[in-house]
KEKOL-472500 format. One record per residue (C-alpha): residue in one letter; y, x, z. Coordinates in Angstrom, 1 decimal. Layout:
residues N
A|Y|X|Z
...
This chain:
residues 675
X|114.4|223.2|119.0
X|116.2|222.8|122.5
X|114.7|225.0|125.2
X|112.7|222.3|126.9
X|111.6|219.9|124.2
X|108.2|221.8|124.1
X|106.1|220.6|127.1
X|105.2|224.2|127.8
X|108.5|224.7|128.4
X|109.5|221.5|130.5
X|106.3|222.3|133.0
X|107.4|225.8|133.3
X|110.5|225.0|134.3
X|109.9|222.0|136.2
X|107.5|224.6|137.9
X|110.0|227.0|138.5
X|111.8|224.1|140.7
X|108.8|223.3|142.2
X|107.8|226.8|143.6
X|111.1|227.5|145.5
X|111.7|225.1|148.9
X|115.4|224.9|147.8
X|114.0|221.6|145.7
X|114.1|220.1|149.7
X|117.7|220.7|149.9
X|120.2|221.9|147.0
X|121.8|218.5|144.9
X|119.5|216.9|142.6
X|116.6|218.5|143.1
X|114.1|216.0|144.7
X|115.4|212.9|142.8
X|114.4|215.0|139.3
X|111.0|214.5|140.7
X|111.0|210.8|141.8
X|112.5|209.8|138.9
X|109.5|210.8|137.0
X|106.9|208.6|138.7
X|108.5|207.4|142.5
X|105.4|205.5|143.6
X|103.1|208.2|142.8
X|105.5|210.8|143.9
X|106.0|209.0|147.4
X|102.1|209.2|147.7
X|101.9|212.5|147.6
X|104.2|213.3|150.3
X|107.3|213.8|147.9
X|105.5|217.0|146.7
X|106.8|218.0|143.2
X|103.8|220.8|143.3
X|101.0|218.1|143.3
X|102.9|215.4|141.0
X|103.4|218.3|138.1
X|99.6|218.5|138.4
X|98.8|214.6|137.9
X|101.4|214.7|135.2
X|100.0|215.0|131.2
X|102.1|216.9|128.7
X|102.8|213.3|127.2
X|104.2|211.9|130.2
X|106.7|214.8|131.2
X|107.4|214.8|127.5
X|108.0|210.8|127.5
X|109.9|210.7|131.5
X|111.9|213.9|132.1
X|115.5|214.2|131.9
X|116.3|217.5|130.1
X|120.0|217.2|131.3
X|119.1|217.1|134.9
X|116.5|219.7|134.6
X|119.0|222.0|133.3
X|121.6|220.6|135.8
X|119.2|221.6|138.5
X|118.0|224.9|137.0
X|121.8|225.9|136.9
X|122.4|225.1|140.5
X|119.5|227.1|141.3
X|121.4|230.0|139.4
X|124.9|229.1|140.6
X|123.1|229.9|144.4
X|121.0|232.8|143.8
X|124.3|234.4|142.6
X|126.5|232.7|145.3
X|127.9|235.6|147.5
X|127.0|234.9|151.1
X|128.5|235.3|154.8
X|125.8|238.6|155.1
X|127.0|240.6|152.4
X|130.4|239.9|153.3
X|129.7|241.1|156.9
X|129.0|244.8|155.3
X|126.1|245.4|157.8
X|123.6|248.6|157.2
X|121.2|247.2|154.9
X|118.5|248.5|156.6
X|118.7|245.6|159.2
X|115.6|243.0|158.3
X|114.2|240.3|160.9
X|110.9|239.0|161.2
X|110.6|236.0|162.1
X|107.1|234.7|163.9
X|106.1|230.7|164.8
X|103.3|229.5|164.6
X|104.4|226.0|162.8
X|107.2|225.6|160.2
X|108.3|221.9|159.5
X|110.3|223.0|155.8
X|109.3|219.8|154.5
X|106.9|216.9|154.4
X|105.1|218.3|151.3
X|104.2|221.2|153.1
X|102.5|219.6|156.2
X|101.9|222.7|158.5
X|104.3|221.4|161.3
X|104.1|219.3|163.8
X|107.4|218.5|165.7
X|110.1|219.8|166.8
X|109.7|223.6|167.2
X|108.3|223.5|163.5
X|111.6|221.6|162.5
X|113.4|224.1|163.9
X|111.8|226.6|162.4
X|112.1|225.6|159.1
X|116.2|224.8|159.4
X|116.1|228.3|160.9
X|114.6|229.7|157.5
X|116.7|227.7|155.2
X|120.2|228.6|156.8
X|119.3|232.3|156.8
X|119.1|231.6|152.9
X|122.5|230.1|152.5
X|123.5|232.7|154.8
X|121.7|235.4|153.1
X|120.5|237.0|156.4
X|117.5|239.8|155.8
X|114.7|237.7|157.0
X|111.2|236.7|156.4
X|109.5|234.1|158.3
X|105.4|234.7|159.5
X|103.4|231.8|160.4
X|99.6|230.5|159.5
X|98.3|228.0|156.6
X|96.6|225.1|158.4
X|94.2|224.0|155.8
X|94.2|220.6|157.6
X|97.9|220.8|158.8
X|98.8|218.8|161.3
X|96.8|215.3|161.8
X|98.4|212.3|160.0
X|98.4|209.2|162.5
X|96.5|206.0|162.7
X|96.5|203.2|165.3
X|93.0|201.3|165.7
X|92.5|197.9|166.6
X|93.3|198.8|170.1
X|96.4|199.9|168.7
X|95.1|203.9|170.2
X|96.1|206.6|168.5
X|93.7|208.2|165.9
X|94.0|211.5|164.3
X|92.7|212.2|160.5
X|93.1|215.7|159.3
X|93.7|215.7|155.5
X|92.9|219.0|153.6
X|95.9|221.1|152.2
X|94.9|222.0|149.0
X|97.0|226.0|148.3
X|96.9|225.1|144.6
X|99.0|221.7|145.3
X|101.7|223.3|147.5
X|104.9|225.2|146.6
X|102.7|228.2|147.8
X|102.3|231.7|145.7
X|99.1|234.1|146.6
X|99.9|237.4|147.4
X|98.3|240.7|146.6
X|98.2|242.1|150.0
X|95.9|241.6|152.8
X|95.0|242.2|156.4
X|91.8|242.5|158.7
X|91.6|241.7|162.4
X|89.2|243.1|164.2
X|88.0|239.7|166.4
X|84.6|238.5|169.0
X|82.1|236.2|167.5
X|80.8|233.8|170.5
X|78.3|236.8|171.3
X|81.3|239.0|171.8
X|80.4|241.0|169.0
X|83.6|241.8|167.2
X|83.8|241.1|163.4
X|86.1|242.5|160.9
X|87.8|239.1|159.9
X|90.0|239.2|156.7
X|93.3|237.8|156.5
X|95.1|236.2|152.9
X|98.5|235.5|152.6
X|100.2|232.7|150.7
X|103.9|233.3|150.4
X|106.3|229.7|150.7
X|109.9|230.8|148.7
X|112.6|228.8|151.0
X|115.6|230.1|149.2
X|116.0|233.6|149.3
X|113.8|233.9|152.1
X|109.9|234.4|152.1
X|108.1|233.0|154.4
X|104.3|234.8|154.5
X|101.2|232.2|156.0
X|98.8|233.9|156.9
X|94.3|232.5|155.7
X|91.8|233.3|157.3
X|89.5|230.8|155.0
X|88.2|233.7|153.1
X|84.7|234.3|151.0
X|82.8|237.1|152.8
X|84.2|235.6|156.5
X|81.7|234.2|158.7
X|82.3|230.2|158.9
X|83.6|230.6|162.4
X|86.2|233.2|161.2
X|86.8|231.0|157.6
X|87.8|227.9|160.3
X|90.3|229.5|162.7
X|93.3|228.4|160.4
X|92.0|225.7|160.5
X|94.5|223.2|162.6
X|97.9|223.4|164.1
X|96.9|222.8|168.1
X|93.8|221.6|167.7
X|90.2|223.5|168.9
X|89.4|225.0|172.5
X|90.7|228.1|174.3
X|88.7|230.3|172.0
X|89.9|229.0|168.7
X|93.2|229.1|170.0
X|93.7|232.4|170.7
X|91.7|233.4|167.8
X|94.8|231.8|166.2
X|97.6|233.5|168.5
X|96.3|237.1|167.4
X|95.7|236.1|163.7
X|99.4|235.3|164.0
X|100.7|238.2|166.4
X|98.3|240.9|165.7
X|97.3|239.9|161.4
X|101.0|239.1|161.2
X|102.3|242.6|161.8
X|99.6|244.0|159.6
X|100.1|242.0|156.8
X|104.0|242.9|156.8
X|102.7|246.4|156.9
X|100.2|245.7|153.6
X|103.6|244.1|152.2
X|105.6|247.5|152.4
X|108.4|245.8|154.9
X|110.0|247.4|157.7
X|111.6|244.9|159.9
X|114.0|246.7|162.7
X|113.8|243.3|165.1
X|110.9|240.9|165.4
X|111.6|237.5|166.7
X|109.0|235.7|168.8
X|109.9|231.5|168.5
X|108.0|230.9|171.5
X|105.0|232.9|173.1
X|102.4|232.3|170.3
X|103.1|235.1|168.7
X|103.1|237.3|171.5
X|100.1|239.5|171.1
X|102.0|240.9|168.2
X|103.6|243.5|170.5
X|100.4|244.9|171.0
X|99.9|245.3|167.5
X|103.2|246.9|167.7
X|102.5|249.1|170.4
X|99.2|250.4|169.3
X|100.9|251.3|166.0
X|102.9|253.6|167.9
X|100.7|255.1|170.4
X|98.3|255.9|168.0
X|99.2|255.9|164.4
X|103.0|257.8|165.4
X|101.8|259.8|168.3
X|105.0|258.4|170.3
X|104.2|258.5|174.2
X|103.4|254.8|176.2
X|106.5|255.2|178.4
X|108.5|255.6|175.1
X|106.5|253.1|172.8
X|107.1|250.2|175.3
X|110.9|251.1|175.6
X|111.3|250.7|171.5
X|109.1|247.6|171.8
X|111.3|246.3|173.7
X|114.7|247.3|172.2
X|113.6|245.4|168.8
X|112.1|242.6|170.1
X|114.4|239.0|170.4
X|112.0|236.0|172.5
X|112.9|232.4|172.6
X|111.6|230.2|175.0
X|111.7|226.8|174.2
X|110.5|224.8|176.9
X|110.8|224.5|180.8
X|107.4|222.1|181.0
X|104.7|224.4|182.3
X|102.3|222.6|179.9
X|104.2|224.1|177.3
X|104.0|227.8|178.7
X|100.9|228.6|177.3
X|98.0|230.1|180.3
X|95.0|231.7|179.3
X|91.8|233.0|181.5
X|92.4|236.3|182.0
X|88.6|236.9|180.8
X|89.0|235.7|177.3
X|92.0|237.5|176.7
X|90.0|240.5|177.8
X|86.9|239.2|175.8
X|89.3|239.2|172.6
X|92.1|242.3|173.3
X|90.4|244.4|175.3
X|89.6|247.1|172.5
X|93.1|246.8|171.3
X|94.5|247.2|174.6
X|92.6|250.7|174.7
X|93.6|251.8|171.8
X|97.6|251.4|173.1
X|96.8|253.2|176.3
X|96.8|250.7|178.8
X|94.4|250.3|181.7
X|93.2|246.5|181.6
X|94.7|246.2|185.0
X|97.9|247.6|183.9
X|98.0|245.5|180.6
X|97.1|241.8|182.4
X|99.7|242.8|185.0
X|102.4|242.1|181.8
X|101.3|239.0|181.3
X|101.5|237.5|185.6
X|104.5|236.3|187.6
X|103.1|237.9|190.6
X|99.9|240.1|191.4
X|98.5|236.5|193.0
X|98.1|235.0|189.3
X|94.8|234.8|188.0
X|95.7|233.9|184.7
X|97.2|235.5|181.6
X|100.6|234.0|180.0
X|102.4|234.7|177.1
X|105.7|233.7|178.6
X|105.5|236.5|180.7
X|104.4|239.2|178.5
X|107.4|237.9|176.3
X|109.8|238.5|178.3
X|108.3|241.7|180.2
X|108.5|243.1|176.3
X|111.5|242.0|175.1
X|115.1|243.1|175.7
X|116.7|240.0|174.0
X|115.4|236.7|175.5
X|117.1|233.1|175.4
X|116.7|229.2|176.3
X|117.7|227.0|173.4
X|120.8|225.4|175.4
X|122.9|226.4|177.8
X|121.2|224.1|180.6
X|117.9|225.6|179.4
X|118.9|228.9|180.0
X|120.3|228.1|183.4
X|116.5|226.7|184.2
X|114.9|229.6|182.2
X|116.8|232.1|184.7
X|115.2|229.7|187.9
X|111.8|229.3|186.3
X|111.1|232.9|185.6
X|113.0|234.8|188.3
X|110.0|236.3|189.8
X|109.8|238.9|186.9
X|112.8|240.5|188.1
X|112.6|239.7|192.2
X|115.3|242.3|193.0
X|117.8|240.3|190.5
X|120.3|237.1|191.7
X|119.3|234.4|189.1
X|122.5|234.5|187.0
X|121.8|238.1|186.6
X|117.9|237.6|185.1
X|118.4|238.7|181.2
X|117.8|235.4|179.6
X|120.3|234.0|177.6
X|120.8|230.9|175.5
X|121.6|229.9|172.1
X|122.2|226.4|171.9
X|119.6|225.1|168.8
X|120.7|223.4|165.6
X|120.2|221.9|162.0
X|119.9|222.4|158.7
X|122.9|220.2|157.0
X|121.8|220.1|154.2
X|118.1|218.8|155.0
X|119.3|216.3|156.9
X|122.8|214.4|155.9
X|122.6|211.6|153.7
X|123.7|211.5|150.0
X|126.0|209.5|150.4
X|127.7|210.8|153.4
X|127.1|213.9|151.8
X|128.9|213.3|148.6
X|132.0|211.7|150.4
X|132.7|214.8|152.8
X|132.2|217.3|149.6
X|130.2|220.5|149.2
X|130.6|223.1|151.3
X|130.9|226.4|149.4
X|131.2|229.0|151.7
X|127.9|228.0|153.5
X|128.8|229.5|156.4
X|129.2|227.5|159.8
X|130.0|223.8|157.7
X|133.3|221.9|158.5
X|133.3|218.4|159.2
X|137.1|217.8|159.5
X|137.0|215.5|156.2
X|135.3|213.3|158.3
X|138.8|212.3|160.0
X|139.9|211.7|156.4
X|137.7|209.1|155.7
X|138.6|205.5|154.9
X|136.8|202.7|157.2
X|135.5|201.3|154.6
X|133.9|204.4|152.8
X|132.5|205.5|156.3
X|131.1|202.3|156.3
X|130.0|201.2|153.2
X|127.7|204.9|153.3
X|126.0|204.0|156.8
X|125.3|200.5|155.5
X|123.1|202.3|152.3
X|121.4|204.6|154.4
X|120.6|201.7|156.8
X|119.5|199.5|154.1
X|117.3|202.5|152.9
X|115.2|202.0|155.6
X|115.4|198.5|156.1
X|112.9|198.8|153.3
X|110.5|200.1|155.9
X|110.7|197.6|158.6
X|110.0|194.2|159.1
X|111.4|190.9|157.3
X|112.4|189.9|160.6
X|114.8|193.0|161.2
X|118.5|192.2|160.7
X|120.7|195.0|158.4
X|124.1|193.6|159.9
X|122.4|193.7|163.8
X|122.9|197.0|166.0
X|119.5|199.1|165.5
X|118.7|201.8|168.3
X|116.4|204.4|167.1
X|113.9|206.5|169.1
X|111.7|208.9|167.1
X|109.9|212.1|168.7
X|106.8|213.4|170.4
X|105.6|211.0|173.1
X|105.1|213.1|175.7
X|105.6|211.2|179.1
X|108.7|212.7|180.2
X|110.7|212.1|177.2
X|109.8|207.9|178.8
X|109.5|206.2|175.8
X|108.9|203.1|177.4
X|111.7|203.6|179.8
X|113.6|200.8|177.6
X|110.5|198.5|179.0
X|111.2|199.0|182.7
X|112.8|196.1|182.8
X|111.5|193.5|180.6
X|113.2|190.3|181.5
X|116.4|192.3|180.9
X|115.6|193.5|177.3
X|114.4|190.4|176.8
X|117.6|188.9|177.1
X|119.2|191.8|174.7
X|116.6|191.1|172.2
X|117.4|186.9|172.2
X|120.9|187.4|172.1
X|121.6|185.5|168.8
X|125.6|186.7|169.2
X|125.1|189.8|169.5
X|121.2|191.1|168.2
X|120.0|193.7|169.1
X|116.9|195.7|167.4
X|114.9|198.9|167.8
X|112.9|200.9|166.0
X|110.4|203.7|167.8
X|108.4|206.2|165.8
X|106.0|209.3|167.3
X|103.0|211.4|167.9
X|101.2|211.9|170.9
X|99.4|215.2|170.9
X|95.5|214.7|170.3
X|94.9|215.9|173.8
X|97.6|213.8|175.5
X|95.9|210.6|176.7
X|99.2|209.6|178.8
X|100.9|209.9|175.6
X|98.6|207.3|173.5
X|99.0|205.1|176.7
X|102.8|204.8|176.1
X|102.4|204.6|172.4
X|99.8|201.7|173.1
X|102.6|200.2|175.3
X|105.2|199.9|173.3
X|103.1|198.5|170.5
X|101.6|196.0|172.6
X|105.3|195.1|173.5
X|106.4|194.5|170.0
X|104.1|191.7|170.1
X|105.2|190.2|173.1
X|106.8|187.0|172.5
X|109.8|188.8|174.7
X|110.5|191.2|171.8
X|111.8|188.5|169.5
X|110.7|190.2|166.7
X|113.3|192.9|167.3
X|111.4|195.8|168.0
X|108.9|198.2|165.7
X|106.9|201.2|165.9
X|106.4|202.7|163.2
X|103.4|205.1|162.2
X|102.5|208.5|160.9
X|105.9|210.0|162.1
X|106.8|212.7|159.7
X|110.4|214.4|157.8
X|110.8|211.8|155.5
X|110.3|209.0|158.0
X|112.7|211.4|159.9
X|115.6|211.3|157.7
X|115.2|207.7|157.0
X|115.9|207.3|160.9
X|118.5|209.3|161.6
X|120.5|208.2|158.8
X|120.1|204.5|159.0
X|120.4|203.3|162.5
X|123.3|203.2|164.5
X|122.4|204.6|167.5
X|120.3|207.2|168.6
X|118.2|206.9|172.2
X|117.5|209.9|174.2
X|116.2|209.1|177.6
X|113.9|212.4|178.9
X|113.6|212.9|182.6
X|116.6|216.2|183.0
X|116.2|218.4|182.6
X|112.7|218.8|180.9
X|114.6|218.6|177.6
X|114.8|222.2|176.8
X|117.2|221.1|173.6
X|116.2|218.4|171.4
X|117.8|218.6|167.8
X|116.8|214.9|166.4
X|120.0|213.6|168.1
X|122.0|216.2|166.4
X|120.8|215.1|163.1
X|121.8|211.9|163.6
X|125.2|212.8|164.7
X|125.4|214.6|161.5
X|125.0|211.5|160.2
X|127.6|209.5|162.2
X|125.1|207.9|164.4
X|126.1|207.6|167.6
X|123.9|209.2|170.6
X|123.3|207.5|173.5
X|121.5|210.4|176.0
X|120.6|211.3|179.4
X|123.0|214.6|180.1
X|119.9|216.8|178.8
X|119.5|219.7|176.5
X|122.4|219.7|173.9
X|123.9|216.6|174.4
X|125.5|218.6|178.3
X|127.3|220.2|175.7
X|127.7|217.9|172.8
X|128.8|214.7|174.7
X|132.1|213.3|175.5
X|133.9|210.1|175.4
X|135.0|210.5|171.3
X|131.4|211.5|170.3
X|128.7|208.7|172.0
X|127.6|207.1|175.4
X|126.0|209.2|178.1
X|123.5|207.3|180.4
X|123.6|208.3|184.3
X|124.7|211.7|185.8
X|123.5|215.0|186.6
X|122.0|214.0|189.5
X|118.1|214.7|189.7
X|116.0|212.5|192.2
X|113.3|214.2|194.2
X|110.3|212.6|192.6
X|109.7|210.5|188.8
X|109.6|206.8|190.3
X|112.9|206.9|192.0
X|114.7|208.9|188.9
X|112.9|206.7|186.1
X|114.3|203.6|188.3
X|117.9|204.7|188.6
X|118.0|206.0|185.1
X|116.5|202.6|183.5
X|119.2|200.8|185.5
X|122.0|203.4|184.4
X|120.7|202.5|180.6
X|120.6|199.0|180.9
X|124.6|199.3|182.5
X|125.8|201.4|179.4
X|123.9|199.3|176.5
X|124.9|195.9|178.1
X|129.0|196.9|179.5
X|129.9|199.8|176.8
X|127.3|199.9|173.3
X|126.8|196.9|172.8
X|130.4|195.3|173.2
X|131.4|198.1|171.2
X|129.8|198.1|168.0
X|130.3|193.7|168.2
X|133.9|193.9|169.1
X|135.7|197.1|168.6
X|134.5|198.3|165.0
X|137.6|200.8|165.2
X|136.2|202.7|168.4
X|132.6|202.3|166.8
X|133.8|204.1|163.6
X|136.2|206.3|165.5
X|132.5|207.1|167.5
X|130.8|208.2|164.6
X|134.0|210.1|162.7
X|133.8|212.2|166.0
X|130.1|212.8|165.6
X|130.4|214.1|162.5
X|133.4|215.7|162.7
X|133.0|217.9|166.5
X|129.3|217.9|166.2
X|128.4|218.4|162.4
X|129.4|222.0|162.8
X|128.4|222.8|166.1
X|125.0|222.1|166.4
X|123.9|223.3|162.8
X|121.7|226.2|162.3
X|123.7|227.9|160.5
X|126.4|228.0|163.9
X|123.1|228.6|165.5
X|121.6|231.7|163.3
X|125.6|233.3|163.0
X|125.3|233.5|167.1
X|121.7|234.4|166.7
X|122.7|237.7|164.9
X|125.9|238.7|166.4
X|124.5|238.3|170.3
X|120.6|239.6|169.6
X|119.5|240.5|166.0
X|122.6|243.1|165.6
X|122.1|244.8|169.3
X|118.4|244.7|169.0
X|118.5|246.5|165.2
X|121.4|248.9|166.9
X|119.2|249.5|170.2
X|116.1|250.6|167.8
X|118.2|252.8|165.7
X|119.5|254.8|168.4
X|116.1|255.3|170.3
X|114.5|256.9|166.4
X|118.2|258.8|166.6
X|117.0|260.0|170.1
X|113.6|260.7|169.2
């Protein structure tokens, strides 16, 4: 008898796929599940865990291709053995990252994300797989995840929170635990124990940390809850489950990592962990603890909104560390000082005590890390701003997440899985460029209305609607897109996708806008928004429309990375010079809307940069992609070809090593040497 004609056999091995997040990108691996069942398969978020559940011996008997599954299993094998770009570097091997966010967006079956940082994230765990950097990722299980989006009648926003159920995820219980010592709403502190669920993605593990544990009181069993949702309380409960739990349960898991990487300020409070390990477990002095706390330690800022630098009340973070903070022999006055500007600040922010306790710090573009230096100058006063120690390393993409089959299968595998090369690109015949777009965009044709147009130019604008990323700046003037959108020579249609943060009223107001619009009898029909705005939605969008929108008001766009994915994809951008696309654009690659010039105030920018996107849609896209089909596919040959490579994450995590993970690890080794 074959191997897999027994169904034991078949669900092990289908479960074997199943429990390893390489089903969400290596060839063949997600199509074995769809083929099985697709409609039941697209209901449950594309997640193989959950459909191997629903499925009786008889039916994966009766549906599954043994072929594939031992096509599949064998690329599994092929990449486990694969030699990668690390152990070819012949670095000590006592080098190990940890890697702390507090959302991972790996894929839409595991729906502990959000947006954009969790995105990130999750490309920046996969290409340290393929890479095979020594990493392991530390984050929280959100047994509601993040919420799943509705619009009422109103056409408002509504949020419904969905349970995650650890049993139907691609998640694996581990033995170890942890206990944080936190304040019940008396201020009577509470041992609070801490599970961990390990997510395989690749060769790297990334450990999520539960606190929904038997034997925790219910307002310690909810604070993993929710990504971003509850009060101040709840939400530093989180940040020190994270920081604080999240070095104790690498402890409980017998790994040493010689740098710790902070993805933003959530995790902060782990340096006090840090600290208080050696103060008092190693006996080292304060002076000396800090200074190897800060050697080891790589922080990324990721946004220049002050919304976005996360503020506490200096008396809940006392309420909540101030035992801990005793224990690592601070003062209270001398602690809170790490987390102020100046001595004037009243609060307590984690962007600050980042950067006071790291060595390594960096924006997530080059731009950004010019305003980083301006924005947070006051922590080193006696320093010029190009001389304040924070970097940049321009963000990326996973490839292999995000690039269509299609596209995928014409520019070849890429077998050294280091930084990827586009170049075939250039090779391409027009009509096999072509013909692969046209799939992808009739792929999500499927999603859109009967009255959208497959042959018509579609603009795509998908992301958090936050207000200064103007959605609706495409609206400013209606009797102009009107026009656009009732040209019958030359149609024009959009498509607009998002979440507006629960809390974020002016963000539901724009939302509620542009829906509104869509019925407007000056929309034609030709514009959508479409709901619940998640990776698969994601993929859909940046593979099948033609042009990408990007119109934030500069330069509040730290990075953005959906743009990238469409240029992946050989969609062209069209962007305000923001974030990446300073350093991705030129003539050969897309269209770039306005200048560099910033206005003094929102109504006076938002009006010149409406009439700067009207000018370059109605004298250069849109003539274009109607007339010039050459220059449109020489456009997206250039996308993929210059800016495939460029912004992907492995690029990204390659300069992420050489310019911070390697000093850090060689900083830390030579203070022990010292010691």
């Amino acid at each position: 008898m074959n191997a897999l004609d027994s169904s034991a056999d078949l669900r092990a091995a289908l479960s074997e796929i199943a429990g390893n997040l390489w089903f969400s990108w290596l060839p063949g691996a997600r199509a074995l599940f769809a083929c099985l069942d697709p409609a039941r398969f697209a209901a449950l978020d594309h997640n193989p865990t959950a459909l191997l559940a629903e499925l009786s011996d008889d039916e994966l008997l009766e549906r599954v291709p043994r072929d594939d599954v031992e096509r599949v299993l064998t690329e599994f094998e092929r990449e486990r053995a694969r030699g990668t770009w690390w152990e070819r570097s012949g670095e000590d091997d006592r080098f190990l990252v940890a890697y702390f966010s507090c959302e991972f967006g790996l894929d839409e079956s595991l729906p502990i994300y959000s947006g954009g940082l969790g995105v990130l994230s999750g490309d920046h765990l996969k290409s340290a797989s393929d890479l095979g950097v020594p990493l392991v990722g530390v984050g929280l299980f959100y047994r509601n995840g993040y919420f799943r989006q509705q619009l009422d009648s109103s056409d408002w926003q509504t949020e419904r929170y969905p349970e995650n159920d650890p049993r139907l995820l691609p998640l694996h219980e581990e033995a170890a635990t942890a206990v944080v010592e936190l304040p019940d709403e008396s201020g009577a502190f509470h041992d609070v124990r801490v599970r961990v669920w390990r997510a395989q993605v690749g060769r790297v593990p990334l450990y999520l940390l539960d606190t929904d544990v038997d034997g925790n009181p219910d307002w310690a069993r909810s604070i993993t809850d929710a990504l971003y949702g509850g009060d101040r309380q709840h939400r530093i409960r989180q940040e020190l489950v994270l920081g604080v739990g999240g070095v104790r349960v690498l402890r409980a898991l017998e790994l040493e990592p010689t740098v710790f990487h902070m993805n933003e300020g959530h995790s902060a409070f782990l340096q006090l962990e840090r600290m208080r390990e050696l103060v008092e477990d190693d006996s080292v002095t304060r002076g000396a603890a800090v200074q190897r706390l800060r050697a080891s330690t790589v922080f990324t800022t990721h946004t220049p909104v002050p919304a976005g630098n996360e503020v506490f009340d200096a008396w809940l973070v006392e309420r909540n560390v101030a035992p801990l903070v005793a224990r690592c022999g601070f003062t209270w006055d001398e602690f809170v000082a790490l987390g102020r500007m100046t001595p004037a600040e009243s609060g307590f922010g984690l962007t600050p005590f980042a950067l006071r306790t790291s060595t390594y710090a960096n924006g997530v573009s080059e731009l950004h890390g010019e305003v980083s230096r301006e924005m947070w100058q006051g922590l080193w006063p006696e320093r010029p701003v190009d001389e304040i120690p924070i970097g940049s390393v321009t963000n990326g993409v996973h490839s292999q997440t995000w690039i269509g089959d299609e596209l995928d299968r014409l520019l070849g595998a890429e077998e050294d899985m280091g930084t990827p090369d586009f170049a075939r690109a250039y090779e391409l015949r027009d009509d096999e460029l072509w013909s692969a777009h046209v799939a992808a965009k009739l792929r999500l044709m499927r999603r859109l209305p009967a009255s959208f147009d497959p042959e018509a130019l579609t603009i795509g604008f998908a992301r958090r609607f936050a207000t200064y990323k103007r959605a609706d700046l495409i609206l400013s003037d209606p009797d102009r897109l009107a026009r656009l959108l009732a040209d019958s020579s030359r149609p024009l249609q959009i498509v607009l996708a998002g979440k507006a943060h629960p809390a974020d009223e002016g963000g539901k107001a724009l939302i509620q806008k542009i829906v509104r619009f869509t019925r407007d009898a000056g929309s034609n029909g030709r514009i959508v928004f479409l709901e619940d705005y998640e990776m698969t939605l994601a993929r859909e969008l940046v593979q099948g429309v033609d042009v990408w929108l990007n119109n934030p008001r500069r330069p509040l766009e730290a990075s953005g990375t959906s743009g990238m994915k469409a240029a992946l994809n050989g969609v062209v951008n069209c962007s305000i010079l923001d974030g990446w696309w300073c350093e991705g654009y030129s003539p050969e690659t897309g269209f770039a809307i306005g200048g560099e010039w910033v206005a003094s105030n929102d109504l006076a920018q938002d009006e010149v940069d409406a009439a700067a996107l009207f000018d370059v849609l109605e004298q250069q896209l849109i003539p274009t992609y109607y007339d010039d089909r050459a220059l449109w596919l020489s456009l997206m040959r250039g996308s993929i070809a210059r800016l495939g490579a460029r912004f992907s994450t492995n690029r990204m995590l390659v300069e992420y090593v050489e310019s911070l993970y390697l000093p850090a690890h060689r900083d830390l080794l030579q203070q022990l040497q010292a010691a």
